[in-house]
VMD Tcl script that builds the backbone (N, CA, C; Angstrom):
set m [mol new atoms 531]
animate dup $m
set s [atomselect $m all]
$s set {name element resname resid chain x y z} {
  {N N UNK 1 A 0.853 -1.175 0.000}
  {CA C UNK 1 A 0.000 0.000 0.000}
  {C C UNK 1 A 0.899 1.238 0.000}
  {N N UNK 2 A 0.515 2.074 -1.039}
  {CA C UNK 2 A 1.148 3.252 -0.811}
  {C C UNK 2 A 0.434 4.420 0.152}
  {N N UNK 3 A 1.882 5.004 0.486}
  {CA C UNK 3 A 1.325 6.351 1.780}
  {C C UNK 3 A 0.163 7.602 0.803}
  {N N UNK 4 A 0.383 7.512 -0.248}
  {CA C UNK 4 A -0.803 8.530 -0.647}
  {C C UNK 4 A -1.808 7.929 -1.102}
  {N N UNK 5 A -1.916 6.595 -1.005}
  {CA C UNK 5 A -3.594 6.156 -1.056}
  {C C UNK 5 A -3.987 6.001 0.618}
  {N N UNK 6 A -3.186 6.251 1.164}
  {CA C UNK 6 A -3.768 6.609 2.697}
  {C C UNK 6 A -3.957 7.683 3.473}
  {N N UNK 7 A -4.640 7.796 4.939}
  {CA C UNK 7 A -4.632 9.394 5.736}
  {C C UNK 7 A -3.892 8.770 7.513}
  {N N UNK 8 A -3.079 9.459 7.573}
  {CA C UNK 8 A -2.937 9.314 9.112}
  {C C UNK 8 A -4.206 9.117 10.105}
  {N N UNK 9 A -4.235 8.202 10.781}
  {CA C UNK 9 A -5.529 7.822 11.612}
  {C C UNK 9 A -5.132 8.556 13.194}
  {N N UNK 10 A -3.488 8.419 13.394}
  {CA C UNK 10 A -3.460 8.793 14.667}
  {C C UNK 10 A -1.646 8.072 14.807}
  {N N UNK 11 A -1.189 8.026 16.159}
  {CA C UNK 11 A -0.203 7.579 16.059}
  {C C UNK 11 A 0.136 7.203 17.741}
  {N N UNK 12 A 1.501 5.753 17.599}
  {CA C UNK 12 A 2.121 5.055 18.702}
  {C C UNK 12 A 2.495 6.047 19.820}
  {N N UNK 13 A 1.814 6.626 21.237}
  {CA C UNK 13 A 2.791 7.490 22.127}
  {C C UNK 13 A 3.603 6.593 23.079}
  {N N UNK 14 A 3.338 5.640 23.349}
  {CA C UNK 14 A 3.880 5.155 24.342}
  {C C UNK 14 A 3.186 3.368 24.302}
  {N N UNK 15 A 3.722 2.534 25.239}
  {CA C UNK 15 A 3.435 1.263 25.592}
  {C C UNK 15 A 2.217 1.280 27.069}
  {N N UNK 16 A 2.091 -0.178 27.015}
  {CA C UNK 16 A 0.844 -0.576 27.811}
  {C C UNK 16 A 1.312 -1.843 28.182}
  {N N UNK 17 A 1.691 -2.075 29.603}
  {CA C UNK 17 A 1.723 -3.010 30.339}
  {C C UNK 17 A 2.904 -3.594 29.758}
  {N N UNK 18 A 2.850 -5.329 29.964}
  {CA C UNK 18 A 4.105 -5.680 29.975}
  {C C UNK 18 A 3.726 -6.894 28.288}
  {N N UNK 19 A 2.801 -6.726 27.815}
  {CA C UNK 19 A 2.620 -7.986 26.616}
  {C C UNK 19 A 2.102 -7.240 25.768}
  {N N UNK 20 A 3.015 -6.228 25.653}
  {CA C UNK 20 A 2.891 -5.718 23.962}
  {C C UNK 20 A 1.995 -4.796 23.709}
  {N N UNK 21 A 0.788 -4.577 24.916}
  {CA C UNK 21 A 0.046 -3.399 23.980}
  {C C UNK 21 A 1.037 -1.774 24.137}
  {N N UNK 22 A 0.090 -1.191 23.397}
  {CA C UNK 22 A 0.734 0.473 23.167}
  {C C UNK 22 A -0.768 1.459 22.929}
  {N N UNK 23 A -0.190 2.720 23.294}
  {CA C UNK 23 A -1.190 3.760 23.463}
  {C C UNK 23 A -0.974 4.491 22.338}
  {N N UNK 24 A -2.317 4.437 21.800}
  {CA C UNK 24 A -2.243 5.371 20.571}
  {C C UNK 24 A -3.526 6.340 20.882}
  {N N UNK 25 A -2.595 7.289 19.846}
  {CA C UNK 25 A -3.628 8.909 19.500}
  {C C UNK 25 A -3.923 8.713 18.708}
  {N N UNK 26 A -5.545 8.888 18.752}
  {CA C UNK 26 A -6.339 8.666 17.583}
  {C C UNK 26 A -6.901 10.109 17.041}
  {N N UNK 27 A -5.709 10.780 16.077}
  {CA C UNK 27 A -6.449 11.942 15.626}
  {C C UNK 27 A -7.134 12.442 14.552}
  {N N UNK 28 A -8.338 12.405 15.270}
  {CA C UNK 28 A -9.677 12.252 14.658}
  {C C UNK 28 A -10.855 12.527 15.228}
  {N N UNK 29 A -11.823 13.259 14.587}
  {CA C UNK 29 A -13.384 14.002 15.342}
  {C C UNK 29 A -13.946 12.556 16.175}
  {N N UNK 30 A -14.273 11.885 15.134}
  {CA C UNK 30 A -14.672 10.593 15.593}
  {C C UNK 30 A -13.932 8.891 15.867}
  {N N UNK 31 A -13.121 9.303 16.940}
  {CA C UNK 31 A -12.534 7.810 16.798}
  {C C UNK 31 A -13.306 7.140 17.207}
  {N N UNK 32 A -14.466 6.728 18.133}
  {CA C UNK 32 A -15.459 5.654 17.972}
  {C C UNK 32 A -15.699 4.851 16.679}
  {N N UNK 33 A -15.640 5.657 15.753}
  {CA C UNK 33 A -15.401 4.832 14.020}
  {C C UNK 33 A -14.460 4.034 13.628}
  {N N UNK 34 A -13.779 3.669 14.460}
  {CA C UNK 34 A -12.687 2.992 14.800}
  {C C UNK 34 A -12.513 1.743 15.398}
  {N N UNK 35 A -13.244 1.395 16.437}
  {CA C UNK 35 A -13.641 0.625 17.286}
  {C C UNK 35 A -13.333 -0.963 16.441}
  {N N UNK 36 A -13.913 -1.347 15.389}
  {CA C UNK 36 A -13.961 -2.588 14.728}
  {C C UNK 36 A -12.460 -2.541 14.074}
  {N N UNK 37 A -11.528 -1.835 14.358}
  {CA C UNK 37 A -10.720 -2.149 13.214}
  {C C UNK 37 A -9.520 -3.328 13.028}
  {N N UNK 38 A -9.662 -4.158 12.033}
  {CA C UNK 38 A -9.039 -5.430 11.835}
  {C C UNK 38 A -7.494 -5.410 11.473}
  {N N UNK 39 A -6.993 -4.420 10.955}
  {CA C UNK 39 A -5.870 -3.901 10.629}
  {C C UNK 39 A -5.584 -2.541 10.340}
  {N N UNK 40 A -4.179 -1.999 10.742}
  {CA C UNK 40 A -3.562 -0.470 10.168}
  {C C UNK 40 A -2.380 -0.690 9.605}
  {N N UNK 41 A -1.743 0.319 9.026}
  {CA C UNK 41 A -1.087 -0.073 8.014}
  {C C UNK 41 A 0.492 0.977 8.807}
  {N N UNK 42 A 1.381 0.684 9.983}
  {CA C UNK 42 A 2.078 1.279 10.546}
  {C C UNK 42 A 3.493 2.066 9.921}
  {N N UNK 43 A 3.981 3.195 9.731}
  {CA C UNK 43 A 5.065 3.898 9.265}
  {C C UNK 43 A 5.654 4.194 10.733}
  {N N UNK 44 A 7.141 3.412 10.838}
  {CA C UNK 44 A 8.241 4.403 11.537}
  {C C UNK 44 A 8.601 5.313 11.650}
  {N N UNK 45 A 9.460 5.869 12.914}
  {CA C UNK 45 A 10.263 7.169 12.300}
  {C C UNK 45 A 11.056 7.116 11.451}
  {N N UNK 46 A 11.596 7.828 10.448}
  {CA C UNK 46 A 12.361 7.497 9.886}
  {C C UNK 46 A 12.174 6.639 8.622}
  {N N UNK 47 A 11.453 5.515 8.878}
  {CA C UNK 47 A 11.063 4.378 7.245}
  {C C UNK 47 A 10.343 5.471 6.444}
  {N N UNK 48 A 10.127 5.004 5.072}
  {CA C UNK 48 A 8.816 5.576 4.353}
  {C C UNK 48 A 8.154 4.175 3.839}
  {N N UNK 49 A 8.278 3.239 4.412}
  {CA C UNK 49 A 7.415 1.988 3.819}
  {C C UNK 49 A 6.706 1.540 4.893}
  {N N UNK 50 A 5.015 1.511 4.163}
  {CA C UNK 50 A 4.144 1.058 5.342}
  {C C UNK 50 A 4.131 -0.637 5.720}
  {N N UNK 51 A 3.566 -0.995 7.047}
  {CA C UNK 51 A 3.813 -2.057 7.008}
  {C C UNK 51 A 2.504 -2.548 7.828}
  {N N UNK 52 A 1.913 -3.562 7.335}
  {CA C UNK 52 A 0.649 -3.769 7.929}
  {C C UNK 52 A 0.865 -4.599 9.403}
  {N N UNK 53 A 0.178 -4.176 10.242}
  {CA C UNK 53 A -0.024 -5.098 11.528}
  {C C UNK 53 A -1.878 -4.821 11.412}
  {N N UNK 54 A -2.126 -6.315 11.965}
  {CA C UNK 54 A -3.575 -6.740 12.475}
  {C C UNK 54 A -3.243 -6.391 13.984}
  {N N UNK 55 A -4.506 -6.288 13.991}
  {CA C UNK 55 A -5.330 -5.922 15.157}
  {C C UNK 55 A -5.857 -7.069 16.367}
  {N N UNK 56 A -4.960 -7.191 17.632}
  {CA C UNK 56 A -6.067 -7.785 18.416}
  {C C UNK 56 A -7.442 -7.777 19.278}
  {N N UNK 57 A -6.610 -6.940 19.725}
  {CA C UNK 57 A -7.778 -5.855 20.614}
  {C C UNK 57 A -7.432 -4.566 20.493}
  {N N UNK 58 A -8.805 -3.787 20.708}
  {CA C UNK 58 A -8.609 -2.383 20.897}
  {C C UNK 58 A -9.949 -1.634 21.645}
  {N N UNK 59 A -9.161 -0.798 22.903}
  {CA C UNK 59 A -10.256 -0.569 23.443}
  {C C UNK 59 A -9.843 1.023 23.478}
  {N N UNK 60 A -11.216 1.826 23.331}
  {CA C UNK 60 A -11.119 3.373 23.057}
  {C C UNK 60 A -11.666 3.967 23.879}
  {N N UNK 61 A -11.026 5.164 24.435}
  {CA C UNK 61 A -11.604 6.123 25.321}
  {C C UNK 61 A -11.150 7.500 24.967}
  {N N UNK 62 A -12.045 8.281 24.515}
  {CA C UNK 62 A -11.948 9.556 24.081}
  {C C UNK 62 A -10.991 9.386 22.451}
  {N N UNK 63 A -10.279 10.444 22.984}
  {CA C UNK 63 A -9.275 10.090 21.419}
  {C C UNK 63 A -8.009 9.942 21.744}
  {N N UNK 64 A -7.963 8.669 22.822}
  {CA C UNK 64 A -6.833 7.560 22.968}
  {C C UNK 64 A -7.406 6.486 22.849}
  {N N UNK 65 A -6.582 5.223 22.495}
  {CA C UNK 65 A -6.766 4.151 22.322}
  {C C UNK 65 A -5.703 3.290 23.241}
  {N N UNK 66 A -5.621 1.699 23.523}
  {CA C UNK 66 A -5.273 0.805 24.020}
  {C C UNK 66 A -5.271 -0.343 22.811}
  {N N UNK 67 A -4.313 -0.921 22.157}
  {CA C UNK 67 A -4.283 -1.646 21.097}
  {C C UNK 67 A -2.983 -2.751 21.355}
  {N N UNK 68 A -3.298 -3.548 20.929}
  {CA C UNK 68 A -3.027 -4.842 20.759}
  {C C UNK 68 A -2.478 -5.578 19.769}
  {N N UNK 69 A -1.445 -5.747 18.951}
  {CA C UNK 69 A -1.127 -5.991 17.788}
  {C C UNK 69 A -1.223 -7.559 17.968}
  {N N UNK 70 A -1.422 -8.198 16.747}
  {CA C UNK 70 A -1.180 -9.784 16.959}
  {C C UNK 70 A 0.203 -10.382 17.136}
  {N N UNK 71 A 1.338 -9.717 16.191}
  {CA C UNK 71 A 2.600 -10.281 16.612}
  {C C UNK 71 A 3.360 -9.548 17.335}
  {N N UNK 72 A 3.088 -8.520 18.182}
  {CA C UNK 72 A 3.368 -7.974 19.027}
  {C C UNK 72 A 3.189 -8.384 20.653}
  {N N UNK 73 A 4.001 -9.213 21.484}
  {CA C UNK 73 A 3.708 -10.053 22.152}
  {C C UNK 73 A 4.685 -9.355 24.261}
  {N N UNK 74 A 5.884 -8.021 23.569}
  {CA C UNK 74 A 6.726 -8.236 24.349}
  {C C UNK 74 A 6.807 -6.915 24.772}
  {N N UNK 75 A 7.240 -6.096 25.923}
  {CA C UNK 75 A 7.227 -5.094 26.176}
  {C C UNK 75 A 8.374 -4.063 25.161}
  {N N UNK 76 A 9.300 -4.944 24.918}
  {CA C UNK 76 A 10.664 -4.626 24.247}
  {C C UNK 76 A 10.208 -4.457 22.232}
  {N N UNK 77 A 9.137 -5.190 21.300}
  {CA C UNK 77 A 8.602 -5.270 20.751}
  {C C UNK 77 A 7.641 -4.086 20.683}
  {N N UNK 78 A 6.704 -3.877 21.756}
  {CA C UNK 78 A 5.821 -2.660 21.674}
  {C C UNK 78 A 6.975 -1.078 21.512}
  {N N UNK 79 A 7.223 -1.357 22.595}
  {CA C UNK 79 A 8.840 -0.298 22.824}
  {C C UNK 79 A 9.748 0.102 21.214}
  {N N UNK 80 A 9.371 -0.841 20.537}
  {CA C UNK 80 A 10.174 -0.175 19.063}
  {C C UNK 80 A 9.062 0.323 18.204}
  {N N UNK 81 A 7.899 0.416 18.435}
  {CA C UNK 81 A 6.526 0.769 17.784}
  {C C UNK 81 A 6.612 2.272 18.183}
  {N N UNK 82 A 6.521 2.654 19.102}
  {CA C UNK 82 A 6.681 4.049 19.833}
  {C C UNK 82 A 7.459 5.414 19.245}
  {N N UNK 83 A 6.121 6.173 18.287}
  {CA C UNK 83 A 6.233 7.018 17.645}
  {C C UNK 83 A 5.630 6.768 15.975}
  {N N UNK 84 A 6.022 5.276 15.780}
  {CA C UNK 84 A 5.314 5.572 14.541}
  {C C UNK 84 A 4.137 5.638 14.341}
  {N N UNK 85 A 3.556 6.046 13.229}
  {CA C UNK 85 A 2.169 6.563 12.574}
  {C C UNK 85 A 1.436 5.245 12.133}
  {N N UNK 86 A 0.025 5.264 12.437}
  {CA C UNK 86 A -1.114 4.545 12.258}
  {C C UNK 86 A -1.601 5.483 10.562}
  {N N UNK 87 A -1.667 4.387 10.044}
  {CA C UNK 87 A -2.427 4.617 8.390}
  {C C UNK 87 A -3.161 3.808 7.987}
  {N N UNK 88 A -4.219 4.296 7.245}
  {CA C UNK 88 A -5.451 3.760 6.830}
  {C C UNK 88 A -5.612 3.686 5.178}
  {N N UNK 89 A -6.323 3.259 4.405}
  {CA C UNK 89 A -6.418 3.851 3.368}
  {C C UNK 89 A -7.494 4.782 3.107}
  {N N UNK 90 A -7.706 5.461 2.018}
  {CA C UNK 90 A -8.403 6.532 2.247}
  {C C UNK 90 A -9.666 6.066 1.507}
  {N N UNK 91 A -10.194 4.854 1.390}
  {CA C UNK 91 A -11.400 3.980 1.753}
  {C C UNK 91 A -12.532 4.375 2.214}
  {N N UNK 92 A -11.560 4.169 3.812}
  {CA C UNK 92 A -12.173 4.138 4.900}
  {C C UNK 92 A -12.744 5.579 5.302}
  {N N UNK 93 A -12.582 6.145 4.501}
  {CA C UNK 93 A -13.293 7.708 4.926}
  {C C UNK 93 A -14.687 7.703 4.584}
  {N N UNK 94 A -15.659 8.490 4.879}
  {CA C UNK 94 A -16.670 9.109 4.735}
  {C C UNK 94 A -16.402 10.319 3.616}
  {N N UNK 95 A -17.323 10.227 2.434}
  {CA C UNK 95 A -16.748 11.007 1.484}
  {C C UNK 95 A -17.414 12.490 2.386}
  {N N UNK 96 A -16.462 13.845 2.088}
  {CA C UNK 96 A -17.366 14.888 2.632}
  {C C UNK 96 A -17.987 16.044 1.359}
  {N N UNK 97 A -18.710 16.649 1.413}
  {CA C UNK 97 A -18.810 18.060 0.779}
  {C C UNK 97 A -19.304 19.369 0.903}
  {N N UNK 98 A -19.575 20.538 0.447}
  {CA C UNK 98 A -19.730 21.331 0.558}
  {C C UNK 98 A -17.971 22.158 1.060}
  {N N UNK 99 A -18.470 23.213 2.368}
  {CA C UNK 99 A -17.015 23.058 3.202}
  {C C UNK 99 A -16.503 22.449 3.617}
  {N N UNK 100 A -16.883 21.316 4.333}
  {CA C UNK 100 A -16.316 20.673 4.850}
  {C C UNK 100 A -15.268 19.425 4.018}
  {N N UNK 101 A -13.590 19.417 4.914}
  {CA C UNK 101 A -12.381 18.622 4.185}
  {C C UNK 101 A -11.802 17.543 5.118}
  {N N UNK 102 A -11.313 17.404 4.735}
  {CA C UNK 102 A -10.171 16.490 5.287}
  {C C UNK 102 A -8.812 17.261 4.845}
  {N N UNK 103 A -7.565 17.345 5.942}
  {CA C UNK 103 A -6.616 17.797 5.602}
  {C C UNK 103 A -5.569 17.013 4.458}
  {N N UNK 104 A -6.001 15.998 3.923}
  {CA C UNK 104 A -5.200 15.679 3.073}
  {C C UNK 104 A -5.781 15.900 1.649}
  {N N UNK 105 A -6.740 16.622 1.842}
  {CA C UNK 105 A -7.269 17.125 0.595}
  {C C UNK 105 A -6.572 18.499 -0.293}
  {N N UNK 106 A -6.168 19.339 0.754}
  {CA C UNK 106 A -5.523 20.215 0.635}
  {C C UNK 106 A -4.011 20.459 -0.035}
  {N N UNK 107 A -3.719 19.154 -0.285}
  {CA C UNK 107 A -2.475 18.670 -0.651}
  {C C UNK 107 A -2.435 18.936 -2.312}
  {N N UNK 108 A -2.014 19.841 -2.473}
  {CA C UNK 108 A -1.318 20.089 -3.894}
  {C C UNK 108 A -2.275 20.834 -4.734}
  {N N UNK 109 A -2.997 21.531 -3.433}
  {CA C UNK 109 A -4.241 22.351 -3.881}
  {C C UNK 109 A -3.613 24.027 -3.893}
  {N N UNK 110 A -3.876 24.891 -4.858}
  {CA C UNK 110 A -3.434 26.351 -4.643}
  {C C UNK 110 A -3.783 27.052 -4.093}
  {N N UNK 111 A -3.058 28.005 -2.978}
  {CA C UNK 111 A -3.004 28.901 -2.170}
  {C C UNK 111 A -3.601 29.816 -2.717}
  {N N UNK 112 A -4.577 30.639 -2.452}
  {CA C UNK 112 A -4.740 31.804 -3.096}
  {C C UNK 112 A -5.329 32.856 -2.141}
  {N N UNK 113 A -4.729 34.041 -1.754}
  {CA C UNK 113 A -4.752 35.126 -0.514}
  {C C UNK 113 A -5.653 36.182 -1.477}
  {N N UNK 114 A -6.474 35.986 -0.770}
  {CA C UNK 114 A -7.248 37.701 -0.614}
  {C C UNK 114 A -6.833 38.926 -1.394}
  {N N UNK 115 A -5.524 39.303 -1.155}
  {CA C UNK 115 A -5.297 40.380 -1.178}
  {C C UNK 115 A -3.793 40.164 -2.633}
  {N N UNK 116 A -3.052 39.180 -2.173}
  {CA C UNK 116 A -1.857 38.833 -3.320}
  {C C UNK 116 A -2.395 37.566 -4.431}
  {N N UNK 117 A -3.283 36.814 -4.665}
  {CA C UNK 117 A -3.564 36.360 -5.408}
  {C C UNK 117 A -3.179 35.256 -5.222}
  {N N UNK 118 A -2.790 34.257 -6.343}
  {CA C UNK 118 A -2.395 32.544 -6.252}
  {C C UNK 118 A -0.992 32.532 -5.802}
  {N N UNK 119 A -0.806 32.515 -4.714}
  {CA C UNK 119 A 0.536 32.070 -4.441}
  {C C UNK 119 A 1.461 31.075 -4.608}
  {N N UNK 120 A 1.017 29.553 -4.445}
  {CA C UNK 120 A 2.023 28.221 -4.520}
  {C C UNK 120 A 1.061 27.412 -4.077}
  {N N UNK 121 A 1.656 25.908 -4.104}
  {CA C UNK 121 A 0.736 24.901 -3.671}
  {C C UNK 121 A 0.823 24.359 -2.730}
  {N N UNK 122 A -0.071 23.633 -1.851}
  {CA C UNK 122 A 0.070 23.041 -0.443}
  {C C UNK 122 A 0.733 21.805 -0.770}
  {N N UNK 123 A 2.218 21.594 -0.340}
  {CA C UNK 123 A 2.875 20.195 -0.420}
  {C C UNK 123 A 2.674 19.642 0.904}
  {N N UNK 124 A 2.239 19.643 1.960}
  {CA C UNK 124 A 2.375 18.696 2.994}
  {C C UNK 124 A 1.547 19.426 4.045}
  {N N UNK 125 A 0.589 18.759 5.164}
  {CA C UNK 125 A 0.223 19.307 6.458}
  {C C UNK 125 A 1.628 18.703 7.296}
  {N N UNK 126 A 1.506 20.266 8.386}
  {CA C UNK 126 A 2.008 19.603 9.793}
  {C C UNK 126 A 1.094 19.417 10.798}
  {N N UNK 127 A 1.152 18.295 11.564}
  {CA C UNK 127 A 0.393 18.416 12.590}
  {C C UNK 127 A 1.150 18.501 13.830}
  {N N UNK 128 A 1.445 19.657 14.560}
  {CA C UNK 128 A 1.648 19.869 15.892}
  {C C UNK 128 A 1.123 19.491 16.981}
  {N N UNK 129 A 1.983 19.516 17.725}
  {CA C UNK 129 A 0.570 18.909 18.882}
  {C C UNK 129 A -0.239 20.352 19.546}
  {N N UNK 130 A -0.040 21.338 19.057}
  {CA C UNK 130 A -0.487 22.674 19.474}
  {C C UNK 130 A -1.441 23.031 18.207}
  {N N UNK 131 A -1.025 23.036 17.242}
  {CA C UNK 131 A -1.205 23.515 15.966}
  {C C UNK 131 A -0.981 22.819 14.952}
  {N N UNK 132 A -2.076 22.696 13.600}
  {CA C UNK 132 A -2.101 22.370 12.492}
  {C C UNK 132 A -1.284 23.579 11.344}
  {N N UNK 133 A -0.372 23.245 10.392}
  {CA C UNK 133 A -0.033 23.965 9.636}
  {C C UNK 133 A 0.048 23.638 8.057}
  {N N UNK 134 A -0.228 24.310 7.583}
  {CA C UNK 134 A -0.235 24.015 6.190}
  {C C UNK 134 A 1.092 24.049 5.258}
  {N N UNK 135 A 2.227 23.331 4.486}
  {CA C UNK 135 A 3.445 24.042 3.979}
  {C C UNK 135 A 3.059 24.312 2.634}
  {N N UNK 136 A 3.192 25.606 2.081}
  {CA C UNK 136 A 3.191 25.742 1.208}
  {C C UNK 136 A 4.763 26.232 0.062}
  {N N UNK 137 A 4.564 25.891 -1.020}
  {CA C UNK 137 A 6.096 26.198 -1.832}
  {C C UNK 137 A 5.756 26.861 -2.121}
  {N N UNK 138 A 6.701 28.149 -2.033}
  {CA C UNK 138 A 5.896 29.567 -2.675}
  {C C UNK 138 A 7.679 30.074 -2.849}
  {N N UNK 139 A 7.200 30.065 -4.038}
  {CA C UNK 139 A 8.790 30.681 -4.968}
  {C C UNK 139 A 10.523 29.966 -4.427}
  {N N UNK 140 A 10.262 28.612 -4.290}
  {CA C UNK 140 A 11.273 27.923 -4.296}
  {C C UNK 140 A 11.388 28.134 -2.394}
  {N N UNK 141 A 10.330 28.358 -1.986}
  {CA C UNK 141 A 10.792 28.594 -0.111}
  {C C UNK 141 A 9.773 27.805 0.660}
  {N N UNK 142 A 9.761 27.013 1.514}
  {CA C UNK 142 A 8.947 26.537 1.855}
  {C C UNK 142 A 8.462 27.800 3.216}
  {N N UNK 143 A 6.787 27.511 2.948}
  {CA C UNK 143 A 6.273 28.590 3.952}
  {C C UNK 143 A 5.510 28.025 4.569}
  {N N UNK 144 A 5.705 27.981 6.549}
  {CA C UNK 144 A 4.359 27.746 7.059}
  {C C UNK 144 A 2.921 28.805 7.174}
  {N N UNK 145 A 1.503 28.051 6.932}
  {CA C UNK 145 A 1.243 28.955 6.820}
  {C C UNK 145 A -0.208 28.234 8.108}
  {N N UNK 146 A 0.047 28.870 9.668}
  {CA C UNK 146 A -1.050 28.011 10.373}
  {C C UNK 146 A -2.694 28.284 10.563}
  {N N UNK 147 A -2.926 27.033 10.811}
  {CA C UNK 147 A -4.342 26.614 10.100}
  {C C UNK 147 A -5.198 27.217 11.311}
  {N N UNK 148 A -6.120 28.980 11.031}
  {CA C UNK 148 A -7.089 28.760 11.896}
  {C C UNK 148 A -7.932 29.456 11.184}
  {N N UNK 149 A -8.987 29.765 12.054}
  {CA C UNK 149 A -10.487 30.770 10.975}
  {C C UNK 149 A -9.713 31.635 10.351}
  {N N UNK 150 A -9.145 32.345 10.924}
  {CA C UNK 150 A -8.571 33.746 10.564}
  {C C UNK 150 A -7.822 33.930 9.264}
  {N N UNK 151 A -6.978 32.669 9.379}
  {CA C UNK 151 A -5.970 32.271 8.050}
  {C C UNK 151 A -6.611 31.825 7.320}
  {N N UNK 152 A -7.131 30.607 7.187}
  {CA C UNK 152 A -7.079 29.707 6.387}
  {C C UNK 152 A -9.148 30.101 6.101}
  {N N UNK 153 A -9.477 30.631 5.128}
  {CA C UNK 153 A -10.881 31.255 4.840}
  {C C UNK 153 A -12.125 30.041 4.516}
  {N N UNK 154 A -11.278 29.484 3.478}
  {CA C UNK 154 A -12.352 28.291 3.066}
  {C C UNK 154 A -11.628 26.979 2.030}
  {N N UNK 155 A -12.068 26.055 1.393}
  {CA C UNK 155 A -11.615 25.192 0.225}
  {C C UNK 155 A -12.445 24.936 -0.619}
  {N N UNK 156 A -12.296 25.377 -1.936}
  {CA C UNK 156 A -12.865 25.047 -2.813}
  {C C UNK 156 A -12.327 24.304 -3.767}
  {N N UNK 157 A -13.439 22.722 -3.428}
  {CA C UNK 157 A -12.845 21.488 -3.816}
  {C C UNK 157 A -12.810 21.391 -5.111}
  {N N UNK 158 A -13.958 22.263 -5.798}
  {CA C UNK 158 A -13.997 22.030 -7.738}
  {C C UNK 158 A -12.622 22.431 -8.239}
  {N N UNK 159 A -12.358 23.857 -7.478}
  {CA C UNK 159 A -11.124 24.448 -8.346}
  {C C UNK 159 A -9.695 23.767 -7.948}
  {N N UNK 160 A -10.147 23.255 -6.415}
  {CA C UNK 160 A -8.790 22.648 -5.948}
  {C C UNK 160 A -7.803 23.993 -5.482}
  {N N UNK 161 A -8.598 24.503 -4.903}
  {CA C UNK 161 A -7.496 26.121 -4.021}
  {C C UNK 161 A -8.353 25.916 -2.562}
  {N N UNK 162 A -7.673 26.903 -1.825}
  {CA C UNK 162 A -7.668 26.778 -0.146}
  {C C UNK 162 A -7.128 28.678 -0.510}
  {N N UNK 163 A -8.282 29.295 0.347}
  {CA C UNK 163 A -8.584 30.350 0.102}
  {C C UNK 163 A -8.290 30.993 1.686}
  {N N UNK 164 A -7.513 31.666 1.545}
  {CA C UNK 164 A -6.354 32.506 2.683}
  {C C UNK 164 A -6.581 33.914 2.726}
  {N N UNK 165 A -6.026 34.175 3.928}
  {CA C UNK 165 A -5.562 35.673 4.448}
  {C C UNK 165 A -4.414 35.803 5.098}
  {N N UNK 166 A -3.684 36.384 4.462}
  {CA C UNK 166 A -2.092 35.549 5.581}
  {C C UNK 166 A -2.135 37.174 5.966}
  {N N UNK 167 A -1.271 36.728 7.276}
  {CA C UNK 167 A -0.936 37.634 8.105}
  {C C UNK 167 A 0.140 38.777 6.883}
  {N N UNK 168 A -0.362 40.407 7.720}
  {CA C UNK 168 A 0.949 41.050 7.099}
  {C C UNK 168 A 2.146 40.507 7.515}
  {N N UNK 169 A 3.470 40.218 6.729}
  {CA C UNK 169 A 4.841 39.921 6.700}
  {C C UNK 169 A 5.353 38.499 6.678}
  {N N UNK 170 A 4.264 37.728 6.599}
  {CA C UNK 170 A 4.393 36.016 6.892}
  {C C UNK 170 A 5.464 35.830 5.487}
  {N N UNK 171 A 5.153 36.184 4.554}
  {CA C UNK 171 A 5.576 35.481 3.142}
  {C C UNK 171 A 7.060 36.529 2.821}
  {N N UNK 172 A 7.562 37.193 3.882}
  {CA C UNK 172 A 8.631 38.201 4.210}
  {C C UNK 172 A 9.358 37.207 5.036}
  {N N UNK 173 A 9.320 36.577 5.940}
  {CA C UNK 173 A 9.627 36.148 6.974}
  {C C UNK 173 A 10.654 34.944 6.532}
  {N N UNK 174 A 9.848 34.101 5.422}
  {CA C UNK 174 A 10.530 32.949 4.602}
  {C C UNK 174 A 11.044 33.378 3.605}
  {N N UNK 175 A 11.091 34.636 2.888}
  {CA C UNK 175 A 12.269 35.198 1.910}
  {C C UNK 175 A 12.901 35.898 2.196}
  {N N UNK 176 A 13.313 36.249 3.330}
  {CA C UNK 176 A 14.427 36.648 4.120}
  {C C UNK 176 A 15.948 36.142 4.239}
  {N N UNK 177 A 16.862 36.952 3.956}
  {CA C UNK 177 A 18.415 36.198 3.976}
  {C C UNK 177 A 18.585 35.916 5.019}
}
mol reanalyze $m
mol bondsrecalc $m
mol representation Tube
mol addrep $m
């Protein structure tokens, strides 16, 4: 499976007990939608190749989870899981429309500000644990540009742009010597 037929579901923070389970963040409005799931498709730090683990158990509370891998049996085993990313394919979504997106929609969609026009395209979200950000390439520079009402206006999925107000001096800040 490739990483762009998938969406981040959430990801490994830490271990659980002593036989292998691990605590995952499930980031997502609804992780209850989650509950049945038979397999994820796990990325390391560092790898770029996904790798499937099944599912034994998984029990959810809020938007953490308690999970269980099948060949995951050892505290030392869970312990090398810790940090990488939970992936899904993008299947499993609920198609949306109108305003409402998914952040991986935004991906390679054009910037276009209010006031300066089409700027560059969205190559990648960050997700912070504070803050969501959008990167955009805008004249060979990569620019963050973060995701709230204020900034980020609307998406319009026909044209494929994400319709902005960037702060005065943001796009100064990253073409700076």
């Amino acid at each position: 499976m490739k990483i762009d037929a998938c969406f981040q579901l959430g990801y490994i923070t830490g271990t659980h007990g002593l036989n292998g389970e691990v605590h995952v963040f499930l980031d997502t409005d609804l992780p209850e939608n989650y509950k049945d799931l038979e397999s994820v498709f796990l990325l390391a730090k560092g790898e770029n190749t996904l790798v499937p683990f099944f599912v034994d158990h998984l029990k959810i509370k809020g938007s953490k989870a308690v999970v269980k891998f099948e060949e995951v049996t050892s505290l030392s085993q869970a312990d090398k899981l810790t940090g990488s990313a939970l992936y899904l394919p993008l299947s499993f979504l609920t198609p949306l429309e109108g305003a409402d997106f998914y952040f991986h929609e935004l991906v390679n969609c054009k910037v276009v500000d209010h006031h300066l026009g089409e700027l560059g395209l969205v190559v990648s979200i960050y997700h912070h644990s504070s803050q969501v950000l959008l990167v955009m390439d805008y004249q060979e520079h990569e620019v963050l540009i973060p995701y709230t009402q204020e900034i980020v206006l609307g998406f319009d999925r026909e044209h494929q742009r994400v319709q902005v107000s960037l702060p005065d001096g943001l796009l100064e800040v990253y073409l700076g010597d």
